[in-house]
ROVEXLUM-883215 format. One record per residue (C-alpha): x, y, z. Coordinates in steps of 0.5 Angstrom, whole numbers, padded with zeros to 4 digits, always signed. Layout:
BEGIN
XYZ/...
//
This chain:
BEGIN
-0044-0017-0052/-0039-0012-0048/-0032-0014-0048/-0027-0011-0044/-0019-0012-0044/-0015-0008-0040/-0008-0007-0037/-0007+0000-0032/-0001+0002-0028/-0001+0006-0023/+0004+0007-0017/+0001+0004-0012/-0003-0001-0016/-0004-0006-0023/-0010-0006-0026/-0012-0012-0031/-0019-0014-0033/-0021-0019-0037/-0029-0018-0038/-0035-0020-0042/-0041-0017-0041/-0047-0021-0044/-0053-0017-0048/-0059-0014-0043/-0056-0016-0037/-0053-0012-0031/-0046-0014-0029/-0043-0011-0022/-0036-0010-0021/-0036-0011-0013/-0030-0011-0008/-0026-0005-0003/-0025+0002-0004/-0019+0003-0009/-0020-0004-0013/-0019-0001-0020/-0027-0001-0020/-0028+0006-0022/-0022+0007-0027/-0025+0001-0030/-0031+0003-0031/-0028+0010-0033/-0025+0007-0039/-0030+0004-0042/-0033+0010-0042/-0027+0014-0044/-0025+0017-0039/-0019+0013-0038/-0014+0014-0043/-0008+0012-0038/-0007+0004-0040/-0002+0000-0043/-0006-0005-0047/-0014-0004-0048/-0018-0007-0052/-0026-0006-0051/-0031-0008-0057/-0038-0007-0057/-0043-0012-0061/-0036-0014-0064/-0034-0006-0066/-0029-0004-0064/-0028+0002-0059/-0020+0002-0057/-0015-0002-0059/-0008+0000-0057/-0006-0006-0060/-0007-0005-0068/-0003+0000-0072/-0005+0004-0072/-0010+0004-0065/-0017+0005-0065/-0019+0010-0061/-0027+0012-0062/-0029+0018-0059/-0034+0018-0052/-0040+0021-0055/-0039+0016-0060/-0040+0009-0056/-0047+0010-0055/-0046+0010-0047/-0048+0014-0042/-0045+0014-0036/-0048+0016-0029/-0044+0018-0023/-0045+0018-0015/-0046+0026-0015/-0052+0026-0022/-0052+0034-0025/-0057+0036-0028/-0057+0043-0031/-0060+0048-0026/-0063+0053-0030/-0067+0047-0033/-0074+0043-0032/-0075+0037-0030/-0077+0035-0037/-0073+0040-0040/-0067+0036-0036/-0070+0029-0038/-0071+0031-0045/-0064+0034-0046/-0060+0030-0052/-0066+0026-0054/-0069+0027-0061/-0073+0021-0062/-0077+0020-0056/-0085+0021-0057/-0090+0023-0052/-0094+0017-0050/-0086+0014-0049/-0084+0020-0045/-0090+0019-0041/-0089+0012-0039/-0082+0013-0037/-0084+0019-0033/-0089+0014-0030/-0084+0009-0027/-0080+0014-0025/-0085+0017-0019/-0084+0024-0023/-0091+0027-0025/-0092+0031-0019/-0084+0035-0021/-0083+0035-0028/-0084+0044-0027/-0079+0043-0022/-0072+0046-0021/-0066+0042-0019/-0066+0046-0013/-0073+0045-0011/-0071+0037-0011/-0068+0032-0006/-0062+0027-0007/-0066+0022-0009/-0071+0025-0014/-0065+0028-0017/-0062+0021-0019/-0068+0019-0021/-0069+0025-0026/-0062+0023-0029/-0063+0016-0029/-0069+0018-0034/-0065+0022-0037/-0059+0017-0039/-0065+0012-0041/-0068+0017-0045/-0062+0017-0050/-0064+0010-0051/-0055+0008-0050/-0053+0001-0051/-0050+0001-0044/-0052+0005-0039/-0045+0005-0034/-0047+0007-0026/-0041+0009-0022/-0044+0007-0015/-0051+0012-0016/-0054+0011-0010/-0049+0010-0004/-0050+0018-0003/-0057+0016+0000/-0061+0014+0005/-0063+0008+0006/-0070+0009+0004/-0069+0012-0002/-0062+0008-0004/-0066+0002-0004/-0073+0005-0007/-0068+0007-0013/-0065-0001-0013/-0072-0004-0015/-0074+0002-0020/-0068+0001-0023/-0070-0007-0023/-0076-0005-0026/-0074-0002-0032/-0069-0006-0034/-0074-0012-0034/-0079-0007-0039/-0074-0005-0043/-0066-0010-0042/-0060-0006-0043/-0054-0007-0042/-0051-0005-0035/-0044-0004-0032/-0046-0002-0024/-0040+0000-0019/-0041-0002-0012/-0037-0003-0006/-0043-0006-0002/-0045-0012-0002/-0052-0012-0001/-0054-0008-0007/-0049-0012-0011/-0053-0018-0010/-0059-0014-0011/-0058-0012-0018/-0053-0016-0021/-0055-0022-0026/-0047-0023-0025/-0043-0020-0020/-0035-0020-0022/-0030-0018-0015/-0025-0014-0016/-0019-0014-0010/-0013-0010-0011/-0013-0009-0019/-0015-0016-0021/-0022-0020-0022/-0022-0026-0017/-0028-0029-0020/-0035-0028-0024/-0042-0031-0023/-0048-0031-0021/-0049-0029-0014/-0051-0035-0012/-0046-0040-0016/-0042-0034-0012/-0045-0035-0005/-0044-0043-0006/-0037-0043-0008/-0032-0037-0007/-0026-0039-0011/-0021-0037-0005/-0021-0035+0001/-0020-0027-0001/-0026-0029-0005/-0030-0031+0001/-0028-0025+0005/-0031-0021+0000/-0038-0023+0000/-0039-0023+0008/-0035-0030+0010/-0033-0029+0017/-0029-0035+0020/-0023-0040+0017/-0025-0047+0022/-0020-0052+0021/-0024-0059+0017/-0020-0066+0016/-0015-0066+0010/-0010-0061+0013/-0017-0056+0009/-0021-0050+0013/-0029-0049+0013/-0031-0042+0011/-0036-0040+0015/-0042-0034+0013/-0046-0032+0019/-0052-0032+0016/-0051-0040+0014/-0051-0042+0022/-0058-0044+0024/-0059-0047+0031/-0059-0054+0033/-0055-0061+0030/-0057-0063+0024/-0051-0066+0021/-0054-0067+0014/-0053-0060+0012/-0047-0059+0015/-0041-0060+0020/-0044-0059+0028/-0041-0055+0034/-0043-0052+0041/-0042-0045+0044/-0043-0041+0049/-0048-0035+0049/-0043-0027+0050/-0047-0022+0047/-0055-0021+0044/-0055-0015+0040/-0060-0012+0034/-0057-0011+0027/-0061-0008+0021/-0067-0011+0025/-0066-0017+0027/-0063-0021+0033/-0056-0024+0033/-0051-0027+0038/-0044-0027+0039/-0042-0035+0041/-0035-0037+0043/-0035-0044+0040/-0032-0050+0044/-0025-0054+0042/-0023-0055+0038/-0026-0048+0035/-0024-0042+0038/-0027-0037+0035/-0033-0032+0036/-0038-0034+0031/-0045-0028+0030/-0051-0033+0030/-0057-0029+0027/-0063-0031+0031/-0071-0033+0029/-0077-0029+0032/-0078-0034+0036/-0071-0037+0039/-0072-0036+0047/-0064-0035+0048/-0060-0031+0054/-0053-0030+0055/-0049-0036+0058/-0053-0041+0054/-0050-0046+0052/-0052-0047+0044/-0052-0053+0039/-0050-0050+0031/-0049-0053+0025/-0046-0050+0020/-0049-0051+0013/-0045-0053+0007/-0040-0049+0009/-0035-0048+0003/-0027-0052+0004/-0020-0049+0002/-0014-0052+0002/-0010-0046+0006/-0003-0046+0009/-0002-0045+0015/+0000-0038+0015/-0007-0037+0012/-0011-0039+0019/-0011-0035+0024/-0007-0036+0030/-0011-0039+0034/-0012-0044+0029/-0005-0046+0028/-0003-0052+0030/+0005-0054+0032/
//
């Protein structure tokens, strides 16, 4: 297990961490831009040295301790970490297999072989870094951080600088690869999709703090805040009984009353539009919501703009908030 403890200060932010990361499993630090995401993950790999507390063990080895006397400090090509950025370098005067090769003494041919299999690579391993696109180079230093066999394998968002095809053609090799041969993973993302690909645990990162850590699914079902909600793509604040508030997802509305699965509301249709291929509807909801919800639609729900429509909003998530936390239209005197 990877145990992290940190406390960063910067002039704009504090950074504080408290992460266990269990053996085998891919572990995402996901949230916004500037969240201390990426300082995290550089000072497990030892890039960062600017902490005031930090504590960070490996499989109960202690790889810093500013706390101890004196402080614990092992060097970076000593964790047995690698460490794989957005812009992957390769060296440009070597081969593809001279790159995949480079720093690795124990790999035998039939394993060399394999891992060039499932990287796609056969047809390249005479190539250049010059001769090949964005996506073949990331593959290219995917295997070769592999190669070297790291305890952990740290991934500062690897893939947001691709196209869509080649970003998530990377995610499930990634996956593949993780299931035939589990390594401990700490993945860096501030999209939302790629982190409920990937993660077995995802940790949300919001302005230098961990929110919360779970599952995708325990996440999905219960943010712990309203803050948390947001993160994970939570649109609206409804007003419910109890002076409390349901988050709404839009991809948790369905069409029609089914009052077992939810609270129930109508709207009128104001806008049909298509995003990422499907089909979706801005509705202005009837008091005592006043809000505009996005409702994705079935191939097969005839709607047309002026309709009124029924929802249900499926077990939506409850928060005690205070008023300052609804949005104007939502405040009563």
């Amino acid at each position: 297990m990877l145990q992290v403890h940190l406390e960063i200060y910067r002039k704009s932010i504090v950074i504080f961490a408290d992460l266990q990361v269990p053996t085998g499993e891919i572990y995402c630090l996901y949230g916004p831009s500037a969240g201390g995401k990426s300082s995290i993950l550089a000072a497990i790999a030892g890039f960062e040295s600017t902490y005031s507390t930090a504590i960070i063990s490996l499989d109960e080895r202690i790889l810093v301790d500013t706390t101890s006397h004196p402080p614990v400090h092992v060097p970076i090509w000593q964790r047995r970490m690698v460490y794989l950025e957005q812009s992957a370098r390769l060296f440009p005067h070597l081969t593809v297999t001279e790159n995949l090769l480079y720093g690795t003494s124990q790999v035998s041919s039939k394993e060399f072989a394999e891992l060039v299999a499932e990287l796609g690579l056969q047809d390249y391993l005479t190539y250049k870094p010059s001769q090949l696109s964005g996506g073949l180079i990331q593959r290219v230093a995917l295997g070769r951080a592999l190669a070297t066999h790291p305890a952990v394998l740290l991934l500062d968002e690897p893939f947001s600088a691709l196209d869509w095809h080649a970003r998530h053609s990377l995610q499930d090799l990634l996956l593949r690869l993780q299931r035939r041969a589990p390594i401990t993973m700490v993945l860096v993302t501030h999209q939302l999709t790629e982190a409920q690909r990937l993660a077995d645990q995802i940790a949300l990162v919001d302005k230098g703090h961990v929110l919360q850590v779970g599952t995708p699914t325990h996440l999905m079902a219960n943010p712990i805040s309203w803050r948390a909600a947001q993160l994970l793509g939570y649109g609206w604040l409804l007003p419910a009984p109890g002076g409390q508030a349901y988050a709404i997802h839009s991809d948790q509305i369905v069409l029609g009353e089914t009052p077992e699965l939810g609270p129930t509301g109508q709207g009128v249709v104001v806008e049909i539009f298509w995003r990422e291929g499907q089909r979706r509807v801005r509705v202005d909801l009837q008091s005592p919501w006043l809000e505009t919800v996005e409702v994705p639609l079935s191939a097969s729900d005839g709607v047309r703009l002026g309709d009124l429509l029924a929802l249900t909003f499926v077990q939506p998530p409850r928060f005690s908030l205070a008023q300052a936390d609804l949005p104007p239209s939502q405040k009563t005197p």
